[in-house]
N, C-alpha and C positions, 0 to 999 in steps of 0.2 A: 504494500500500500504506500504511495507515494506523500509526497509533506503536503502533497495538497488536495491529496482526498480526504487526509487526516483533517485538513483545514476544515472540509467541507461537513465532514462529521462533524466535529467542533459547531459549525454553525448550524447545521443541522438540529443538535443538542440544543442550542442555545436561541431558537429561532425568536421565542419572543421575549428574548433582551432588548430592554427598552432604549436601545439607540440602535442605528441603522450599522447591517456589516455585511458585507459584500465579496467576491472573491473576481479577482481580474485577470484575464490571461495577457500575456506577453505583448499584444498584440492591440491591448485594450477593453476587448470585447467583456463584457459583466457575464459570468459565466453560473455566481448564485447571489439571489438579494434574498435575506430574512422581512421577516413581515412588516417591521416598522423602515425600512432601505424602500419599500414597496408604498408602503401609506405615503413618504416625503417625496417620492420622486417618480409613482407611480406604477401601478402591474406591472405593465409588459416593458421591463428593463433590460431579461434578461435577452441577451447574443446582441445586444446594444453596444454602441462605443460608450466609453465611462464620462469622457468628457463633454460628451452631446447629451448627455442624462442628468450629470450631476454641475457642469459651467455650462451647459446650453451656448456650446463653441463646436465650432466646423472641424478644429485641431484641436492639439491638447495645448495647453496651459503654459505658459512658461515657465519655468522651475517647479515643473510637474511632478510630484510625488512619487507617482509609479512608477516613471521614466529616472529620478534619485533613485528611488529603492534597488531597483533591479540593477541601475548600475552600479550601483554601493555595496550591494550587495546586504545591508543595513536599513534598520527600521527607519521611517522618515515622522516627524511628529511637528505637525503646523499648523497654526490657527492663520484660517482666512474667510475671508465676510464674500456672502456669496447675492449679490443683491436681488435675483431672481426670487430668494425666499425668505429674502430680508431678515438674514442670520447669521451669526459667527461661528463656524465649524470648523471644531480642533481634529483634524483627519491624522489618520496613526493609520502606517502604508506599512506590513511588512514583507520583508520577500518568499516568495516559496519556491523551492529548488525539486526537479526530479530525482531519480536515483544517480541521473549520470553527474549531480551534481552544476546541474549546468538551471539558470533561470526557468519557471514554468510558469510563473504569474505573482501576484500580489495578496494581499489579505486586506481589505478599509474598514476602518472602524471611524464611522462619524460621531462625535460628541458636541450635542448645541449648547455652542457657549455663552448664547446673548444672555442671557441671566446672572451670566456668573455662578452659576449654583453647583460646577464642577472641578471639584479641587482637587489638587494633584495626589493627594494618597486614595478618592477615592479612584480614579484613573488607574493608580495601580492597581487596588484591588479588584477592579473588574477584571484587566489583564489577566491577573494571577488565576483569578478565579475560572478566565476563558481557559487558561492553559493545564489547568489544575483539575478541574470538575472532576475526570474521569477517576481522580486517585481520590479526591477528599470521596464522592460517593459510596457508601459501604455494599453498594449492591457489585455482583460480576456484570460485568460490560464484555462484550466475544462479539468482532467483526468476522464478519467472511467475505470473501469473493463471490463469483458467481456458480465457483468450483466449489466451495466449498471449504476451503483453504485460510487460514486463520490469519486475519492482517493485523490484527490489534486483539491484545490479553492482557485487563488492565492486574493490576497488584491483587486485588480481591479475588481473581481466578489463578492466580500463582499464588496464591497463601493456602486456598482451597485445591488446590492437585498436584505440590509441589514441582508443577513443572515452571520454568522461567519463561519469559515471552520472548527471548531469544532462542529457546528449544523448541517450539511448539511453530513460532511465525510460519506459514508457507507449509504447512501439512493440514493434511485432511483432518476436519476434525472428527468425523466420523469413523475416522479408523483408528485414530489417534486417544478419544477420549468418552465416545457411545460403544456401550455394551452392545453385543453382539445382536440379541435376542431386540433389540429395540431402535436399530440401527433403521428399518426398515420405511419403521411409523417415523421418526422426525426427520427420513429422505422426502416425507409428503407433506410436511410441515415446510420445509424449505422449498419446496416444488411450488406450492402455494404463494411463498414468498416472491419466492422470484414473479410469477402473478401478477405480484401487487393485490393481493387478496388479503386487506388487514380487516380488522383486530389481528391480532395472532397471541393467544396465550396458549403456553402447553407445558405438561411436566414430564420431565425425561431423566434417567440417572447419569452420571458422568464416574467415568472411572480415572479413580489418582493415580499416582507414578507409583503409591505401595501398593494400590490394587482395590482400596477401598471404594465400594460401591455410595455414592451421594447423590440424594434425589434434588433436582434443581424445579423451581417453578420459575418458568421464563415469561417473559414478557417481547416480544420482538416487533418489527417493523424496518424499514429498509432506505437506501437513498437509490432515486433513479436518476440519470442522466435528462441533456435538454431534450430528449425524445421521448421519455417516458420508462426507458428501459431500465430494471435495475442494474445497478451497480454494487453495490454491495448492502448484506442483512446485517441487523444491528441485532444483540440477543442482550437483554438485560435480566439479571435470574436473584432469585434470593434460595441459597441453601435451605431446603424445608424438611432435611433427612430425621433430623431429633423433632422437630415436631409432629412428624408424624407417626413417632413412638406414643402419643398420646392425643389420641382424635378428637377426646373432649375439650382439649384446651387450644387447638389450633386455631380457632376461629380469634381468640384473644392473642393470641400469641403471635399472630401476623400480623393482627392490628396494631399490636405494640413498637414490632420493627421498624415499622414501615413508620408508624409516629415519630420514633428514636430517630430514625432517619430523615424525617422531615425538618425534626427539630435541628438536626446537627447543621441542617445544609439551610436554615431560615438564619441560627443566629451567628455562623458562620460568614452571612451574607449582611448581617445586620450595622447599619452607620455608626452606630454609636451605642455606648453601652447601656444608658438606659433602653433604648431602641432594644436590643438586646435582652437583656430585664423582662419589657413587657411580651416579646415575643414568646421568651420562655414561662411566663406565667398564663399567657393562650393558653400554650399546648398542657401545660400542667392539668388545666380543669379539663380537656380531655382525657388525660388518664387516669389521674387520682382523682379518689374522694376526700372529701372534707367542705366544711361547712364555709370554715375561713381559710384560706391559702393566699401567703403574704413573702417574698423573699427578701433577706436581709443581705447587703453588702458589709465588708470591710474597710477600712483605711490602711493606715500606716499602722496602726492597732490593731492586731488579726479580735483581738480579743474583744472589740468594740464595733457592734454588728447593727445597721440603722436601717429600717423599713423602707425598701425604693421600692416596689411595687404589690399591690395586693389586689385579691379580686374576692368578694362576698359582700354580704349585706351593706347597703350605701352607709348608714350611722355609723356601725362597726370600724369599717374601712377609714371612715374619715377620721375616726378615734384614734384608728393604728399608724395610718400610713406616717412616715417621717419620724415617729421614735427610737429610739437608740434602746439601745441593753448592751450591759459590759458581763461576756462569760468569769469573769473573778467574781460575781456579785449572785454566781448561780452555780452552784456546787453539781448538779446534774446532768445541766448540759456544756462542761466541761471539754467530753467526752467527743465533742463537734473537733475540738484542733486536733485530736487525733485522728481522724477521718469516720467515728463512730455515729451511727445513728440512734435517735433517742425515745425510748416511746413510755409516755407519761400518760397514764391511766388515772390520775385524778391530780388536776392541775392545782386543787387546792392544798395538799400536802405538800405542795413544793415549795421548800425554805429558798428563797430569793428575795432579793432587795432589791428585783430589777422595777422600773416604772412601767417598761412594756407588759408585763409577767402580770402585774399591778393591774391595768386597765383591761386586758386579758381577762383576769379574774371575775371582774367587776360588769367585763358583759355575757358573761353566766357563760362561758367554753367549759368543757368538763375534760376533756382528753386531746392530747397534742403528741404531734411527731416531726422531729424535727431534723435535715438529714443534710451531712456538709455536701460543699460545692469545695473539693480541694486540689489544689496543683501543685506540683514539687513541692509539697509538704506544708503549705503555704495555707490557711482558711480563707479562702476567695471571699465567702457568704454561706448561706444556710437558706434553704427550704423549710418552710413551716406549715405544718397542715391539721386543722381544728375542727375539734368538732364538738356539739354540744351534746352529746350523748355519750358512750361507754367507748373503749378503744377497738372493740370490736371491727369498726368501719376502716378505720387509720390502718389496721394490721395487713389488710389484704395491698396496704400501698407497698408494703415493702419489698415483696418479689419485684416489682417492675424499678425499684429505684439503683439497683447495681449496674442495671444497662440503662438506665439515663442520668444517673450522677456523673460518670466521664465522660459523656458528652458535653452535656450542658458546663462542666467544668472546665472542657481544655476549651471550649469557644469561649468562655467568659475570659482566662487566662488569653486566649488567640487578639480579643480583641482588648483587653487593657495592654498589652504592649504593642498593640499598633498605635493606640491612643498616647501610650507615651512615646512609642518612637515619632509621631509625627510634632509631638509636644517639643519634643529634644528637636528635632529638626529646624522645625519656627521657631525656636530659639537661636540654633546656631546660623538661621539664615538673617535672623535681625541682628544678635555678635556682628555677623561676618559685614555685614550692611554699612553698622556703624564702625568697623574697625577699618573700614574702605575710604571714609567721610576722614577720619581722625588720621590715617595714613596720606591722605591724599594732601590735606590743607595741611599740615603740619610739615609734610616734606616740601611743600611749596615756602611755609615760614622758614623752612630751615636753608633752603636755600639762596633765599633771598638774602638773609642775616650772611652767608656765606660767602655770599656778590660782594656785600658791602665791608666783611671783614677783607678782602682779598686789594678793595680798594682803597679801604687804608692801609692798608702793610706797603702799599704802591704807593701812595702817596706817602709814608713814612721813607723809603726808600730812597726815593728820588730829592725830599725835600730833608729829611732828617728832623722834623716836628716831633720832639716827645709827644705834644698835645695827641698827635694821633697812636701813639700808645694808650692811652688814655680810652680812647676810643675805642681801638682793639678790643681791651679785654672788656668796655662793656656791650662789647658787640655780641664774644665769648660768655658771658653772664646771659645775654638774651639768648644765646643758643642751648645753654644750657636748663634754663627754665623751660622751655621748649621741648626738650624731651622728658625734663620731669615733669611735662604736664601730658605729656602722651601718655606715660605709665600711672599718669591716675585717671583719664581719660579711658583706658584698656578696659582698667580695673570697672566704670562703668558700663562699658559696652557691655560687657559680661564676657563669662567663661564656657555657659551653657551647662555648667554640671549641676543645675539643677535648683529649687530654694531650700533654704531649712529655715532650721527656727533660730534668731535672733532676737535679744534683747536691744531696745534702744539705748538704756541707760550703758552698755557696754560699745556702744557707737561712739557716745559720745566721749567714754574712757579714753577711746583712742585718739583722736581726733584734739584734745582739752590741751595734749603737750604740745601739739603744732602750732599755737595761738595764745598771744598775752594778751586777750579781752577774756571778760567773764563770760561763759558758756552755763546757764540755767537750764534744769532738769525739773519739769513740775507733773510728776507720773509718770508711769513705764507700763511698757509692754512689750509682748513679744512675738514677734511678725514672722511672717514668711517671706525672706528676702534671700540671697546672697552676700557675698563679702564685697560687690560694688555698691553698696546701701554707706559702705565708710565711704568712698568717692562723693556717693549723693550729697551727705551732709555737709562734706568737706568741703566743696563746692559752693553749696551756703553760704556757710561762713566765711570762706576765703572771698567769695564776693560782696559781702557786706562789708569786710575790711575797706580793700580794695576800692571799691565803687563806690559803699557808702559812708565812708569812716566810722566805721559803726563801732563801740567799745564797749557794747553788752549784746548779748544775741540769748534768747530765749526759745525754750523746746517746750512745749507746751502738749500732752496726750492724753487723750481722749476716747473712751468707746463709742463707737458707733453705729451703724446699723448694718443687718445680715454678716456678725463676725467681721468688721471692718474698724479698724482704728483712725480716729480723727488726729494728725499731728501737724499742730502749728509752729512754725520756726521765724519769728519776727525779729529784729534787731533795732537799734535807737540809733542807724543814720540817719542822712540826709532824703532817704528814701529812692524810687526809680519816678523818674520824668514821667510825666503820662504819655508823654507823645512817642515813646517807647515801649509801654509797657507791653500792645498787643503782639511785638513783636522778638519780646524776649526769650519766648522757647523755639524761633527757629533757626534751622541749621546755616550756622556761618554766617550770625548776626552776630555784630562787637559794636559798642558805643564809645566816645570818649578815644583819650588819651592814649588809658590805658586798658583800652580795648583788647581784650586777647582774640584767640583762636575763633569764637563763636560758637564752638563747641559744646563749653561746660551746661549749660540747661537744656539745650536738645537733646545730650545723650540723658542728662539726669531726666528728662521727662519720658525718655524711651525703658531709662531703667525702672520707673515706677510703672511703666505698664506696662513692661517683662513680670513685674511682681504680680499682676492682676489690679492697680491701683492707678490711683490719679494725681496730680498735681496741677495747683493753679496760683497765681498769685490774687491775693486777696487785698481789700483795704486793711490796713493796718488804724491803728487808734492814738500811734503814739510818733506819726509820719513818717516812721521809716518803714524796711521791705518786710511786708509779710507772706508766708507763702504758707497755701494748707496742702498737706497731704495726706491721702487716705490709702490703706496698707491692710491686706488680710492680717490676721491675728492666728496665732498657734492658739488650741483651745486653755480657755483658764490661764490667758498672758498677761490680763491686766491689771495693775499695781498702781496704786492712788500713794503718793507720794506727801 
């Protein structure tokens, strides 16, 4: 099977992904459009030119895509505005090659970008997920030819026959993997196929490389060519050999996989991790019972577990949702960091001090079971599931929660470290941003200072002027301020390694020896920032000297609202001009004299919303500069001084 029938599979599989994808031969010609390729640009596209379809042009394009790809032999990814449909379409072209290794056509992926509502990690993971499907699926996936001949043997059918898909590719599979005695019936099953005679379900045994007999129930269907012909059968099967050791429970026990399966591949696919959250509490009230089912996430505190999603009665729910409970405070369910699940048969004998456990109580639940969400050893969250009656009901959940604890587990774990790789990333793209701004103007000051050191030494030369010694080294003094104002400028940008928790009253510890004015501290707290938060202040203060002779500066902190600290930093200069003021946090603004870089409050304004906060200058009371800022808070930071 060639890269670009595997393509077509792929697309085949994927027909209604909700942006438009396409497959183009060498030549041009649109060879497959999916459904939504179809709805923006019309049915009959295919054996079309792509660029009389999709630029309504007699030729192709100028720095055409297709025409990059194939000769790059490398993916092409470009956003361009196509005024026909009055849209901006970020097209991702990549190449597909035959066996001999030589060009066969293209792959397009259209994404509409007028919105903006497509960001570059979900881009990836749709990629991921086109290229990926076949493996994250837990069902077997078996292509054939028209021969019959195996082109594609995803991991789920080498796990189940120990054969590898480079042992098997290119052999019959009917001789290779159907018992003898049944070879017959699914040669009329494929006969069928080939057809084009769908539904196609059927059950058949496969035999493994030790010899073991396993009964498959398949699901199939096929790709034809632009003539109608097929090309090749698609077989998708679920192992049903142990369920069918017990006939009374098969009817629930398929239902359950097939659930488990839904689930893995919904929150898998899910944006964001509440997204995620709720998805998995859907499918929860499809399988389990309980009265109340509510899940709990973690922090930085495995032990510290708070209500993100629940589903039961509306008063209940409203009571519950957003509460916290600390496992220290509940001797029972403990038993959750170690990956145990917990089933409490009278909720009022449980010795806890939690507030959730508390309100729980109090709207009459009688029996709970409660079952962790764990990853490399880690308590992600916990499932919770209530009911107001005996535990009777709760205990029948427990068989089904061993085969959907790891699921719902490794997607919640899958996707908080996408959510923080993309966190790390938006960080280190806005670092890199500003360490470009503060590299770029500062090498311009340093060379300037450079010129004019080089033309006094010339003019000291030629005329022998001490006075231009003099000048020299304060030309050498401003170049040297100039790089120590880079290195605390850096230190603003940020590092990217992430925030922790910070006291301010130790900000200002450090910062108090740099400076012969009074530095005031009226309450503390402790934020979530980095070690460029000493820059931030330092910055402050070194400009209220500076700019506004200022010889008392005061810190001023404050609780605020939604876990947010209010801090005011004013001083008793001469204050900022007004006809400046709107213009002081931006890049490579200097006033006066002694004007620096322009720098220092752009970046400090970039570093308070790297923190999650804000910064403004405010009226002051006493005419000099005041400025507030607002800073998340570590919990229980704040200290009234």
């Amino acid at each position: 099977m060639q890269e670009s029938d595997i393509g077509g599979l792929l697309l085949n599989i994927m027909e209604y992904l909700p942006f438009p994808v396409s497959l183009h031969s060498t030549d041009f010609r649109i060879l497959y459009a999916n459904k939504r390729f179809k709805e923006l640009f019309g049915e009959n596209v295919v054996g079309r030119k792509c660029y009389e379809v999709i630029h309504r042009t007699s030729e192709p394009i100028p720095e055409c895509p297709h025409v990059r790809s194939i000769s790059s032999g490398d993916s092409v990814q470009e956003v361009m505005y196509e005024k026909e449909y009055g849209m901006y379409m970020e097209v991702i072209t990549v190449p597909i090659s035959g066996k001999d290794g030589r060009p066969s056509g293209t792959l397009h992926i259209i994404l509409d970008m007028t919105d903006g509502k497509v960001a570059e990690i979900e881009l990836s993971r749709e990629r991921n997920l086109l290229k990926s499907i076949l493996e994250v699926v837990g069902a077997l996936v078996v292509v054939l030819d028209r021969e019959g001949r195996i082109t594609l043997f995803n991991r789920a059918c080498e796990e189940l026959t120990g054969y590898k898909g480079s042992e098997v590719r290119g052999k019959s599979l009917f001789e290779l993997l159907i018992p003898e005695d049944e070879r017959e019936g699914v040669r009329r099953v494929f006969s069928n196929l080939q057809e084009a005679s769908l539904p196609s379900e059927y059950e058949n045994h496969w035999v493994t490389k030790s010899g073991e007999r396993r009964l498959i129930s398949w699901r199939n269907t096929f790709i034809a060519d632009e003539e109608g012909k097929v090309t090749y059968i698609i077989g998708t099967g679920i192992d049903v050999t142990d369920q069918r050791k017990n006939e009374k429970a098969i009817e629930r026990e398929l239902l359950k996989r097939r659930a488990i399966n839904e689930i893995t591949l919904y929150l898998l696919s899910a944006e964001s991790t509440k997204g995620m959250y709720n998805t998995l509490l859907q499918h929860l009230r499809s399988l389990l019972t309980g009265d109340l089912v509510f899940i709990t996430a973690s922090g930085e505190d495995e032990k510290k577990l708070k209500v993100v999603a629940i589903s039961g009665p509306e008063e209940d729910a409203q009571k519950v949702d957003g509460i916290s409970m600390s496992l220290s405070d509940c001797y029972h369910l403990r038993g959750l960091l170690m990956g145990q699940t917990a089933l409490v048969e009278d909720i009022n004998n449980l010795q806890c001090r939690s507030n959730l456990l508390s309100i729980i109580k109090s709207l009459g639940y009688r029996s709970m079971l409660a079952a962790p969400l764990l990853a490399e050893g880690k308590l992600l969250g916990a499932i919770f599931l209530l009911s107001k009656k005996d535990s009777a009901g709760l205990q029948k959940n427990i068989a089904i929660l061993p085969d959907l604890l790891p699921s719902a587990s490794m997607a919640l774990r899958h996707q908080r470290l996408l959510e923080s790789v993309e966190r790390m990333n938006n960080e280190m793209q806005a670092a890199y941003g500003s360490l470009k701004v503060i590299t770029k103007t500062l090498r311009h000051d340093i060379l300037n200072q450079t010129t004019v050191l080089r033309g006094y030494l010339d003019l000291y030369m030629s005329k022998g002027n001490p006075n231009y010694l003099d000048k020299m080294k304060t030309t050498m003094e401003r170049i040297e301020s100039l790089i120590e104002e880079m290195r605390s400028l850096e230190s603003l940008a940020g590092k990217g390694e992430g925030l922790k928790h910070i006291t301010i009253s130790e900000v200002l510890k450090e910062i108090r020896g740099m400076y012969s004015v009074e530095i005031s501290l009226d309450g503390d707290a402790t934020v979530m920032a980095d070690e460029g938060i000493i820059s931030l202040f330092q910055n402050l203060v070194h400009n209220s000297i500076i700019h506004g002779g200022a010889r008392r500066v005061d810190v001023i902190v404050r609780p605020g609202d939604n876990g947010m600290y209010k801090i005011t930093v004013r001083d008793d200069g001469k204050g900022i001009p007004s006809e400046i003021k709107e213009r002081i946090f931006e890049e490579g603004f200097s006033y006066g004299k002694r004007g620096g870089t322009g720098l220092g409050l752009y970046l400090a304004k970039k570093a308070v919303e790297r923190y999650g906060g804000r910064i403004e200058l405010v009226e002051g009371t006493n005419g000099g500069a005041t400025f507030r800022i607002e800073l998340k808070g570590a919990e229980g930071g704040y200290q009234h001084s």
